[in-house]
C-alpha positions in Angstrom: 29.0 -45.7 34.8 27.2 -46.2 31.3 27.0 -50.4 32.3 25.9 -49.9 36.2 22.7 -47.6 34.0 22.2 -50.5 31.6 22.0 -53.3 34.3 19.0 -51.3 35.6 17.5 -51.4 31.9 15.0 -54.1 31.0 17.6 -55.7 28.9 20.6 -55.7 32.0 17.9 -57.3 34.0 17.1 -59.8 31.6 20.5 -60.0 31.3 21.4 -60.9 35.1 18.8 -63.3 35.7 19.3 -65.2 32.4 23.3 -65.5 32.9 22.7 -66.4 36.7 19.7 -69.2 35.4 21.8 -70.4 32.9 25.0 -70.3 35.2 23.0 -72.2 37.8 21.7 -75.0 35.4 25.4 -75.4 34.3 26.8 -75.9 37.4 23.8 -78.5 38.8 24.9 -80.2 35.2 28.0 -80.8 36.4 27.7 -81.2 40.0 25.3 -84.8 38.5 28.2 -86.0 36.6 28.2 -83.8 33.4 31.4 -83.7 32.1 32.6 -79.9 31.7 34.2 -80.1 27.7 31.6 -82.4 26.3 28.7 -80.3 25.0 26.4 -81.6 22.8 22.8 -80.6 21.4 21.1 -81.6 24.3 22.7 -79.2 27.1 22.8 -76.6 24.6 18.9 -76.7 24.5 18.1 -76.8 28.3 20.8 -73.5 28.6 18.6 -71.7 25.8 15.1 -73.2 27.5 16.9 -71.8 30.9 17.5 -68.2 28.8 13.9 -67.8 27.5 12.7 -68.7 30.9 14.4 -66.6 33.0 13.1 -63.7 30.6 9.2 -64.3 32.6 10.3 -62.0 35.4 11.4 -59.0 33.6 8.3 -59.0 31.5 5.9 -59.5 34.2 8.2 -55.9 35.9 7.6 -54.3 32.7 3.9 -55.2 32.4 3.5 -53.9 36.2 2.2 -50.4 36.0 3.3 -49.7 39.7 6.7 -50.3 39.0 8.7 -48.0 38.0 12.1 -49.4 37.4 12.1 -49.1 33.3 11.5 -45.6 32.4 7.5 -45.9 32.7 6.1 -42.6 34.5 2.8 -43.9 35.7 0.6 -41.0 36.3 -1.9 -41.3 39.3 -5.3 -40.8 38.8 -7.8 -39.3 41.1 -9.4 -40.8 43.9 -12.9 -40.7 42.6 -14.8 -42.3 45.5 -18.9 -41.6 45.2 -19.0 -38.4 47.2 -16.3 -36.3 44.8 -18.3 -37.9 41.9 
């Protein structure tokens, strides 16, 4: 119960989308040929750039103020149109 609340977190999103970015790259690696036990420098970079760019989408959720998903309890405020002014 405690893991299905962190996946809802910003961190278990971040966490989803990065392994399933970093998943995906690994497996279009290998589908061009990549051989599955050689890893060197180079793959090891384009997983961690895959990581640190999946983490754009969280962000931009957290930045939202209409969404609510992490914790953030926006409060509305008025409708101040001219003639309640």
């Amino acid at each position: 119960m405690k893991f299905k609340k962190f996946l809802n977190t910003f961190w278990g999103s971040y966490l989803k989308v990065s392994l399933s970015a970093v998943l995906t790259l690994f497996l279009a690696e290998l589908s061009q040929g990549y051989d599955l036990f050689s890893f060197d420098l180079a793959m090891a970079k384009k997983l961690i750039v895959a990581a640190l760019i999946s983490l754009l989408p969280p962000i931009i959720n957290a930045l939202n103020s209409e969404d609510k998903r992490y914790g953030k309890k926006v409060a509305k405020l008025p409708n101040l149109t001219p003639d309640k002014i």
